[in-house]
Structure formats: C-alpha cells, structure tokens
C-alpha positions in Angstrom: -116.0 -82.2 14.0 -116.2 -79.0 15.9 -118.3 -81.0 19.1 -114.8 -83.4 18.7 -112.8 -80.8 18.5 -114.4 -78.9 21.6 -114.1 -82.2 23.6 -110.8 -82.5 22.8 -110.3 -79.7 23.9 -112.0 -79.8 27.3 -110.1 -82.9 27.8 -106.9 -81.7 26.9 -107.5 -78.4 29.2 -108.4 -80.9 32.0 -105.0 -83.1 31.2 -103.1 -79.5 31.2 -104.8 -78.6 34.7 -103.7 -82.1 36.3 -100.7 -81.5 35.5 -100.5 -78.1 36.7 -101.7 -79.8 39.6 -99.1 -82.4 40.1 -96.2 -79.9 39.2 -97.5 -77.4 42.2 -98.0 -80.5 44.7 -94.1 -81.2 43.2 -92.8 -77.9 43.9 -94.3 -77.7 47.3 -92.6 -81.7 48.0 -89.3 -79.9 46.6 -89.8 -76.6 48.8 -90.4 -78.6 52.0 -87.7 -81.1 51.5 -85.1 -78.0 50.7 -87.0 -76.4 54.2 -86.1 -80.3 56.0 -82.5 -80.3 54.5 -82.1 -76.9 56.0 -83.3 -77.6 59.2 -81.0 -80.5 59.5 -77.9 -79.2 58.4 -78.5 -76.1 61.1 -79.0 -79.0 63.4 -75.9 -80.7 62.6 -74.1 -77.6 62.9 -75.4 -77.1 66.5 -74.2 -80.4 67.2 -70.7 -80.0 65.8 -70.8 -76.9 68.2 -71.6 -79.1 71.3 -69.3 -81.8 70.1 -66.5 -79.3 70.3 -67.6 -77.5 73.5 -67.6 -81.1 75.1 -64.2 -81.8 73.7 -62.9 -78.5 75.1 -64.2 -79.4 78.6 -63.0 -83.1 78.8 -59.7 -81.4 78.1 -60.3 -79.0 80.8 -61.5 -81.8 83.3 -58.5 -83.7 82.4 -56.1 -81.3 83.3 -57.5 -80.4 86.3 -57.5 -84.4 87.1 -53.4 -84.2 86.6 -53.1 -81.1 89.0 -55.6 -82.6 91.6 -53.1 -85.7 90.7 -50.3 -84.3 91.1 -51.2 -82.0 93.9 -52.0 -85.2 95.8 -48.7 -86.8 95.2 -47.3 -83.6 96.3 -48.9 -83.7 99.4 -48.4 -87.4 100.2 -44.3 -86.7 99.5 -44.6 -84.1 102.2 -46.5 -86.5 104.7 -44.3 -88.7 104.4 -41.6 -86.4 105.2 -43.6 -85.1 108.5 -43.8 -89.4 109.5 -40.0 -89.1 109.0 -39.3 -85.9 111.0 -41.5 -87.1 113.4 -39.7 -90.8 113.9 -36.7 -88.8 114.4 -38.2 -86.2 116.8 -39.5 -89.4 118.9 -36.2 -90.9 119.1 -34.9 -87.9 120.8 -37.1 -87.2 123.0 -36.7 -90.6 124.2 -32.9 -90.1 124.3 -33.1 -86.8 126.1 -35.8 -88.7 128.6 -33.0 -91.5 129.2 -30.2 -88.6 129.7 -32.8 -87.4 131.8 -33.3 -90.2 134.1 -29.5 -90.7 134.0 -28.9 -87.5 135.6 -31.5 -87.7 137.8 -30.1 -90.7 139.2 -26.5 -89.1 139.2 -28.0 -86.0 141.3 -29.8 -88.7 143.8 -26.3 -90.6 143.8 -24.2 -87.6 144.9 -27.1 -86.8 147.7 -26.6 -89.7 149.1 -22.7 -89.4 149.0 -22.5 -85.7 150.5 -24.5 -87.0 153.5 -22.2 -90.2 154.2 -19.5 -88.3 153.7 -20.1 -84.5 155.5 -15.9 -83.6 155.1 -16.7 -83.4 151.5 -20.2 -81.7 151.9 -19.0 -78.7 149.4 -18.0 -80.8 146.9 -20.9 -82.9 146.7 -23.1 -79.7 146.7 -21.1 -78.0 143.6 -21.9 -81.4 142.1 -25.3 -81.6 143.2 -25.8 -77.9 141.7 -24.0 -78.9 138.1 -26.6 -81.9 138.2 -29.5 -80.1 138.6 -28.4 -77.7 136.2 -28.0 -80.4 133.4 -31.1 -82.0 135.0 -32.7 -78.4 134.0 -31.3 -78.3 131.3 -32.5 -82.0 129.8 -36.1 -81.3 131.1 -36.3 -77.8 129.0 -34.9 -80.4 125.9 -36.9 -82.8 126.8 -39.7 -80.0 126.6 -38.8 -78.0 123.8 -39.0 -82.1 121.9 -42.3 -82.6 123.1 -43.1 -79.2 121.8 -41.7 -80.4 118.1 -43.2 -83.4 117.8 -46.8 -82.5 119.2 -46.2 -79.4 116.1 -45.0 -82.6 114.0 -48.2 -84.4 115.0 -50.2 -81.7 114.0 -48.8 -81.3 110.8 -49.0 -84.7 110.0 -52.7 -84.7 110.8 -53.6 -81.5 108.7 -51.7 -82.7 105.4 -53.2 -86.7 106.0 -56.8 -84.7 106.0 -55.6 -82.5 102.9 -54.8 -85.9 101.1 -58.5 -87.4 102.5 -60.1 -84.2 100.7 -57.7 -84.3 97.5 -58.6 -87.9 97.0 -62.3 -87.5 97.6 -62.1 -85.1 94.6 -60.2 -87.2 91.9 -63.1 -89.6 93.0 -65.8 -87.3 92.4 -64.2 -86.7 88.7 -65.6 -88.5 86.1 -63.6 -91.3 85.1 -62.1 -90.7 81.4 -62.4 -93.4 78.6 -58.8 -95.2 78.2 -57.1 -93.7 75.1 -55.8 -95.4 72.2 
C-alpha cells in the first residue's frame, strides 16, 4: 500500500505540475492577447485622429475651392465689363474718326472756296482756322480714345490671364465626392 500510495502520489504531483503548466501557458495566452487588444485599440485611436485631421482638411480644401470659385466668377464679371467698356470705347473712336474726316473734308472744302473766291479771302481763313481748330481738337479725341481703349485692352488681357491662372487652380484641386 505505501509503494501505491507513493505512485499515486508521483502521479498525482505530475497531474498537479501539468496543470501548473497549462495554467502558465494560459495566463501568458491571456497576457498577450490583453497586450494585442491594447495595441489595437491605440491603433484605432490613431486612426480616429487621422480620420478627423482628414475631415478637417477636406473642409479646408473645400472652402478654399468656393473662394477660388467665387474669386473666378468675380473676375470673369469684371472681364466682361472691360469687353463692354471696350465695345463702347471702339465705337467712339470710330465716331470721333468719322467727325474727323468730316472736318477734314470741311477744312479742304473752304480752301478750295477762299481761293475761287479771293473777295472773301478773310472769311474763308477765319473758317479755315475754326476748322483746324475742331480738326485739332477731334485728333487729340480721337487720341485721348485710342489711349482708353489700348488701357482697356490691356486690362482685358491681364484679368482674361488672371481667370487662365484661377481656373488652372480649381483644376489642380482634388475633385470632391458628390454629397448626399
């Protein structure tokens, strides 16, 4: 009975140390998967983080895609205003060209007058002198609208190049997914 008893014992003692065993090997499985669950909650953390951040700078983007928007209709209102001021400069230069030519004509008309008729020779060279004047006067007019419009022109061209560059940057911004 005692060599039973002994053997029993060594047995039992070796059941007791396997399960020791196991029960370690357990709390290290529980200990790491605690560690993993850790890890992966910090990492969904950082992610919530970078999901926000990314919100936060669509919303940024997006706004500065409505002033870039807006700037551009802006700028194509006042283009459109230059094309109009400018239509408007050209049709009087070309009426102060006529009134121009018309006086011209006039002054070469009362030439010819003042020498077919020499007993009126003072008259026709007050007249001539008023002609030239008004002549004078339409070629400064006739300048000073050349001067506007060429200005015109020029602002034209600068705000049609500041719409080019406006547009090339709403193209350059990433295009947003449609909302619902």
């Amino acid at each position: 009975m005692p060599v039973a008893l002994g053997a029993l014992s060594v047995v039992l003692f070796l059941v007791v140390l396997l399960i020791w065993r196991q029960l370690g090997n357990r709390d290290n499985d529980i200990v790491q998967g605690q560690n993993r669950l850790n890890q992966t909650q910090a990492a969904v953390l950082v992610l919530q983080t970078e999901v926000t951040d990314a919100k936060a700078g669509m919303s940024r983007i997006q706004k500065r895609m409505d002033e870039a928007k807006a700037e551009s209709v802006q700028r194509q209102v006042e283009l459109d205003k230059v094309k109009a001021s400018d239509a408007a400069l050209q049709a009087e230069l070309e009426k102060s060209r006529a009134i121009s030519t018309d006086f011209q004509t006039r002054m070469e008309d009362a030439k010819v007058v003042s020498i077919k008729h020499q007993g009126e020779v003072e008259i026709a060279q007050a007249q001539v002198k008023e002609m030239q004047d008004q002549l004078n006067k339409a070629k400064s007019d006739t300048i000073r609208l050349q001067a506007q419009l060429d200005e015109s022109r020029g602002l034209a061209a600068d705000l049609q190049s500041k719409l080019r560059a406006d547009e090339e940057i709403i193209s350059k911004l990433p295009r947003l997914p449609a909302k619902s």
